[in-house]
C-alpha positions as a Markdown table, in Angstrom:
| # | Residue | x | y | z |
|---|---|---|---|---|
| 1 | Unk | 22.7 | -13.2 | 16.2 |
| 2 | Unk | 21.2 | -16.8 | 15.8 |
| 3 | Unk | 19.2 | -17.5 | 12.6 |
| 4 | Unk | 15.4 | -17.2 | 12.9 |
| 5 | Unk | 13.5 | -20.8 | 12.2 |
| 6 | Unk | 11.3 | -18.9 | 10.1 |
| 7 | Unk | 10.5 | -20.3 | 6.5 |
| 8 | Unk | 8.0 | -18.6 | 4.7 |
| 9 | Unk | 8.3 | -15.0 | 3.0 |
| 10 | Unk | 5.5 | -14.2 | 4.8 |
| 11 | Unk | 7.2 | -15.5 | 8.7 |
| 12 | Unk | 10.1 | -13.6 | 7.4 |
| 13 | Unk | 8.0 | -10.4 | 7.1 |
| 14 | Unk | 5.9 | -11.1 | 10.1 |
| 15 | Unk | 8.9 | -11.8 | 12.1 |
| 16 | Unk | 10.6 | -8.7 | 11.0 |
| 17 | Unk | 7.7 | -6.7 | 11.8 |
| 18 | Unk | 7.3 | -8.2 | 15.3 |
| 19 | Unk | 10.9 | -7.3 | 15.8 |
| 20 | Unk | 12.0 | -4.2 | 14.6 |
| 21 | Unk | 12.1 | -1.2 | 17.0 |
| 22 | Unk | 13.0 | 2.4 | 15.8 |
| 23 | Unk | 13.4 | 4.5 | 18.1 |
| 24 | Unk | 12.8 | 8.3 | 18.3 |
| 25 | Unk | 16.2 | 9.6 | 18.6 |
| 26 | Unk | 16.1 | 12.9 | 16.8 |
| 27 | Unk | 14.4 | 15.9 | 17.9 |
| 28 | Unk | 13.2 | 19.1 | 15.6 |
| 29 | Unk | 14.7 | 21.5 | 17.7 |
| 30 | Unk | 12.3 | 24.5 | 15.7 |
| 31 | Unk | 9.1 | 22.3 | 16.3 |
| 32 | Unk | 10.6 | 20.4 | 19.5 |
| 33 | Unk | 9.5 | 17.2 | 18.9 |
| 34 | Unk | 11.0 | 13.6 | 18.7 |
| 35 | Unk | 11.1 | 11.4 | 15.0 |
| 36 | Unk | 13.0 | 8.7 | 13.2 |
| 37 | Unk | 14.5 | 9.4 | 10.0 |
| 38 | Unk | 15.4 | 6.8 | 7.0 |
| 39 | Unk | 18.9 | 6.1 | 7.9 |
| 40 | Unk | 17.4 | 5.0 | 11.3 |
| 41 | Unk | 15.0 | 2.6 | 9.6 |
| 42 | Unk | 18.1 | 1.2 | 7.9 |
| 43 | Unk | 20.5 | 0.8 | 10.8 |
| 44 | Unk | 17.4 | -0.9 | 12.9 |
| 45 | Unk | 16.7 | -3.3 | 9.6 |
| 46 | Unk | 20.0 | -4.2 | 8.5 |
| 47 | Unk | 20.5 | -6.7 | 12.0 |
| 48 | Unk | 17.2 | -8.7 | 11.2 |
| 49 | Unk | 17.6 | -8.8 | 7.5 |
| 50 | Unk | 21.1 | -10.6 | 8.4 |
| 51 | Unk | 19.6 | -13.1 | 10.7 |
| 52 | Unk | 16.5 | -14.5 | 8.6 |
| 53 | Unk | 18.5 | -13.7 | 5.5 |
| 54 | Unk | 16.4 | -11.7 | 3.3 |
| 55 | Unk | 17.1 | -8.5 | 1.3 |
| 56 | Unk | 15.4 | -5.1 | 0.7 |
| 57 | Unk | 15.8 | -3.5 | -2.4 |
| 58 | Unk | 14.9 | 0.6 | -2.3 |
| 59 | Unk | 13.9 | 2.1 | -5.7 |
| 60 | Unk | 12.7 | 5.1 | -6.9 |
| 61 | Unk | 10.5 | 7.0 | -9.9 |
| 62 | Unk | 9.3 | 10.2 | -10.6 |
| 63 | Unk | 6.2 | 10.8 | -12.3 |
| 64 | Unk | 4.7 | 14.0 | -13.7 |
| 65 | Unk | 1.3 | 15.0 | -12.4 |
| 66 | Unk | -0.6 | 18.2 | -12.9 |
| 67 | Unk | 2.4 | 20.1 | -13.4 |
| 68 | Unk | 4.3 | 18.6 | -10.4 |
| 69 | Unk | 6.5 | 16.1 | -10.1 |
| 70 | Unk | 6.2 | 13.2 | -7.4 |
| 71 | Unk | 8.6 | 10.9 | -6.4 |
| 72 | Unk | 7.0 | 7.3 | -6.2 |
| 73 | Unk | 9.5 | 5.1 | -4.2 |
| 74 | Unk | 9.2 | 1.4 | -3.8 |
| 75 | Unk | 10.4 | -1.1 | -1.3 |
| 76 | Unk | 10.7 | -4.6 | -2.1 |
| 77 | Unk | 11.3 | -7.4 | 0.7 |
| 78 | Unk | 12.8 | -10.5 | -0.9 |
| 79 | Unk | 13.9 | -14.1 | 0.1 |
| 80 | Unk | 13.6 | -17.8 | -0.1 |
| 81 | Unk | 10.3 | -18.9 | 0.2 |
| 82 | Unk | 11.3 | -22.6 | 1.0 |
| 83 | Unk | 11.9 | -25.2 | -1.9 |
| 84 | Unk | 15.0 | -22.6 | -3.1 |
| 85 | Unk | 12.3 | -20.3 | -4.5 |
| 86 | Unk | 13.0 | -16.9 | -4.0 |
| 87 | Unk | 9.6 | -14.6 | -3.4 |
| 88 | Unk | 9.3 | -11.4 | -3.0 |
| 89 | Unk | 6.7 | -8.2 | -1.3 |
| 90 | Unk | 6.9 | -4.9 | -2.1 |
| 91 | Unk | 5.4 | -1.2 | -0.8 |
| 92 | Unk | 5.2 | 1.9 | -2.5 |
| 93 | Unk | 5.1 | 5.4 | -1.0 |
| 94 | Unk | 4.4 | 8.6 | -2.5 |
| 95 | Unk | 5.8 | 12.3 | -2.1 |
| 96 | Unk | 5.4 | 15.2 | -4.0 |
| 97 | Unk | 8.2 | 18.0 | -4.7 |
| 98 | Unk | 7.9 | 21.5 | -3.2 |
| 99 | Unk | 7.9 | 24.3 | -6.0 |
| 100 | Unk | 11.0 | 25.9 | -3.5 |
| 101 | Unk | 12.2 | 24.8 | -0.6 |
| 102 | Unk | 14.1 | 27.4 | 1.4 |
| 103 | Unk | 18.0 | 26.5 | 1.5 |
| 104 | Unk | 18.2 | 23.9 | -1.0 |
| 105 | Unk | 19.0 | 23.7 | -4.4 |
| 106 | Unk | 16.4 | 21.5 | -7.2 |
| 107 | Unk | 18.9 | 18.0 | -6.2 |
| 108 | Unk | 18.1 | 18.3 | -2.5 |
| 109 | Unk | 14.5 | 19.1 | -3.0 |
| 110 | Unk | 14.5 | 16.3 | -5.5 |
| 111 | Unk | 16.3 | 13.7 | -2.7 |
| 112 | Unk | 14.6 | 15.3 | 0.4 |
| 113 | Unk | 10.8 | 14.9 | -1.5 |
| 114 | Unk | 12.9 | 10.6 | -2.4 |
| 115 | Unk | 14.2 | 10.3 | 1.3 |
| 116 | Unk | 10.4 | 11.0 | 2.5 |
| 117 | Unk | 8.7 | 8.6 | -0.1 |
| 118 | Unk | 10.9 | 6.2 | 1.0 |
| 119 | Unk | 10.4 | 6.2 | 4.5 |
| 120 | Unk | 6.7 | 6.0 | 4.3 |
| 121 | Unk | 6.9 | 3.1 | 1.9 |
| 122 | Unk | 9.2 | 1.5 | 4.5 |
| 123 | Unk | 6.4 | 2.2 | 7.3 |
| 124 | Unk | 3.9 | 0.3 | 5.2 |
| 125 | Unk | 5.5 | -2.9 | 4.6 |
| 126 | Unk | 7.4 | -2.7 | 7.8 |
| 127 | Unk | 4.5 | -1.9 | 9.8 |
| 128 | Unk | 6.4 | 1.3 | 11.6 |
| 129 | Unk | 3.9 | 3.7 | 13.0 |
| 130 | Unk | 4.3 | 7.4 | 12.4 |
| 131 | Unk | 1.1 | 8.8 | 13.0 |
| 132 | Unk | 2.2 | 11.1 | 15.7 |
| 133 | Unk | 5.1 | 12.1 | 14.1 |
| 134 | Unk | 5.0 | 16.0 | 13.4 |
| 135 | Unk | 7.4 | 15.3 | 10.7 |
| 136 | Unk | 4.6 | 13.2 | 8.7 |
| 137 | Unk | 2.9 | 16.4 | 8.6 |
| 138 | Unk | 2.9 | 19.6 | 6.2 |
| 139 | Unk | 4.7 | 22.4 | 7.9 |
| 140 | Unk | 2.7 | 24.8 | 6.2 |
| 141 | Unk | -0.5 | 25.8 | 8.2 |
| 142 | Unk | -3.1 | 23.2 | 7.6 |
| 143 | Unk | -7.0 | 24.0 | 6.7 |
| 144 | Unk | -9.3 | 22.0 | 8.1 |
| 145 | Unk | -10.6 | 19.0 | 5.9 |
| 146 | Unk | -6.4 | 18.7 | 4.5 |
| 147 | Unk | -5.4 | 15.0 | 3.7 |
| 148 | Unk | -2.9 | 13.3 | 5.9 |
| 149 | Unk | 0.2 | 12.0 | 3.9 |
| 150 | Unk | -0.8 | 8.4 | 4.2 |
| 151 | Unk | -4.2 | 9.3 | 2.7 |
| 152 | Unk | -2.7 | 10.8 | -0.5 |
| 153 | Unk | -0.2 | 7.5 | -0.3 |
| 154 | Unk | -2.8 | 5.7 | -0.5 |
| 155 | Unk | -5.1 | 7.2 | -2.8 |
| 156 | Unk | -2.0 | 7.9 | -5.2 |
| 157 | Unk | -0.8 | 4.0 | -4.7 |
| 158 | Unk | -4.9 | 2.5 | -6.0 |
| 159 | Unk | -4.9 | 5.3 | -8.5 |
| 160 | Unk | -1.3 | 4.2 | -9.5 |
| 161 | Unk | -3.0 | 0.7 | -9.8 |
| 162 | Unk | -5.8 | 1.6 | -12.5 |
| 163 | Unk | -3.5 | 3.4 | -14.9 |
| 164 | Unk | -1.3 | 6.9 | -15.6 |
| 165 | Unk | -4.5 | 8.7 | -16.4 |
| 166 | Unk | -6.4 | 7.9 | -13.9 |
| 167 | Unk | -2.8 | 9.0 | -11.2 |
| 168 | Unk | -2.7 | 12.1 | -13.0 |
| 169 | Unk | -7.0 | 13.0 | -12.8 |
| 170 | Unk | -6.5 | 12.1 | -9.0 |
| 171 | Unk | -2.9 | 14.0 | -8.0 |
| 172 | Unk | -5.0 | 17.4 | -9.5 |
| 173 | Unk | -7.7 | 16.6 | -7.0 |
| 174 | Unk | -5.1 | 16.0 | -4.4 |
| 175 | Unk | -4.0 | 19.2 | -5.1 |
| 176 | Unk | -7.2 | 21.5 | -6.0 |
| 177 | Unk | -7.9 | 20.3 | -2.7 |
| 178 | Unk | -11.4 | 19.0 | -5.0 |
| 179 | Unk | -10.5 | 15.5 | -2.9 |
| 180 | Unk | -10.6 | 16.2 | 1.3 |
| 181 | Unk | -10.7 | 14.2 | 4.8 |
| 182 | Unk | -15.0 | 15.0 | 3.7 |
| 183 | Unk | -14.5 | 12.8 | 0.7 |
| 184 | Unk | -12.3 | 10.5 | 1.3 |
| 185 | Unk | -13.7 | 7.3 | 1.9 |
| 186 | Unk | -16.4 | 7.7 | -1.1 |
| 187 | Unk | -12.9 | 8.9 | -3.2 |
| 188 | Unk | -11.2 | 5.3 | -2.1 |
| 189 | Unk | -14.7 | 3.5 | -2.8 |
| 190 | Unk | -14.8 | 4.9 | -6.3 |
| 191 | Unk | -11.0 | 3.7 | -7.0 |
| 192 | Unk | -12.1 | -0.1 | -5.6 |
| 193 | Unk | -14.5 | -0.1 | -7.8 |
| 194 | Unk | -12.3 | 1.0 | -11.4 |
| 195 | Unk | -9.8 | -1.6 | -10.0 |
| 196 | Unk | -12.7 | -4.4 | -9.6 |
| 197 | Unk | -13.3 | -3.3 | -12.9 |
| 198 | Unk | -10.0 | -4.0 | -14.4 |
C-alpha cells in the first residue's frame, strides 16, 4: 500500500476516517443480528495506520463510582505533525461492570466491561457508527426514558473533565436512573457550564 500525501495530524485522522470500513461480520445468533467487535476494528486499522504511518496507543482505567466500578478506556492517535513534531488526539469511552455476568468469572467481566469501553472510544475518534448495533445496547429489558451508551459516554467523559467528584455525583445519577433521555440535554448544559467555569 502506497503512502498517503497526507501531512497534518489532523489529514492523517481525517484520512483514516474517510477510509476505514468495518464490516458486520459477526452475527448474535440468540438476538440474530449483525455487529463488529474490537478485534475487527483492529484488523481494519492496522493497514491504514501502516500507510500514513501513525500509531494508536489503547489504554485503560478503572474508576470507583457509587459502589461500581467503570472501566474508562482511552485511545490515543499519534504521529508526525510535519517539522518532525510528533502530535497526538485521543478519545475516551466509558463502560461499567455488571454485578454478575452469567458464565464468567470477576477477570472476564472485568475485560469484557474493558473490550466494550474500548470499542466505543475507538468509534469516537474513528468516526465508526454503531447506532444500530443491538450490541451497543443493554440486554436487559429497557424502560422507557433509559440512556443510550453513548449518552452515559458522554456525560461520564464532560463529568470526567470537571473533576472525580463531580464523575462520581453524576455515575449515581446514571444509575438511580435521577439522569434520563427527559433530562438529558439540560444534564449536558449544566456540565458546559462547570467546565466554562473551570
Amino acid at each position: 500500500m502506497a503512502k498517503t500525501k497526507v501531512k497534518t495530524l489532523h489529514q492523517k485522522l481525517n484520512y483514516i476516517q474517510s477510509n476505514l470500513k468495518v464490516e458486520k461480520g459477526r452475527t448474535n445468533s440468540f438476538g440474530k443480528y449483525k455487529y463488529r467487535n474490537l478485534d475487527d476494528i483492529f484488523e481494519a486499522l492496522k493497514p491504514l495506520l501502516k500507510e500514513t504511518e501513525s500509531i494508536i496507543t489503547v489504554t485503560d482505567e478503572i474508576i470507583g463510582c457509587n459502589g461500581m466500578n467503570y472501566v474508562k478506556a482511552r485511545v490515543c492517535f499519534m504521529a508526525e505533525d510535519g517539522d518532525d513534531r510528533t502530535s497526538s488526539i485521543y478519545t475516551e469511552g466509558w463502560a461499567r461492570e455488571p454485578v454478575t455476568r452469567k458464565g464468567m468469572d470477576d477477570s472476564q467481566i472485568t475485560g469484557s466491561t474493558s473490550s466494550y469501553a474500548r470499542k466505543y472510544a475507538m468509534n469516537g475518534l474513528f468516526a465508526i457508527d454503531d447506532t444500530a448495533d443491538a450490541d451497543s445496547m443493554d440486554n436487559r429489558d429497557h424502560q422507557s426514558g433509559q440512556l443510550s451508551r453513548d449518552q452515559v459516554n458522554t456525560l461520564l467523559g464532560m463529568a470526567d473533565k470537571v473533576d472525580e467528584k463531580t464523575v462520581t455525583m453524576v455515575a449515581a445519577k446514571i444509575d438511580d436512573r435521577s439522569i434520563d433521555k427527559g433530562n438529558y440535554e439540560s444534564s449536558i448544559k449544566k456540565l458546559e457550564g462547570m467546565l466554562s467555569g473551570k
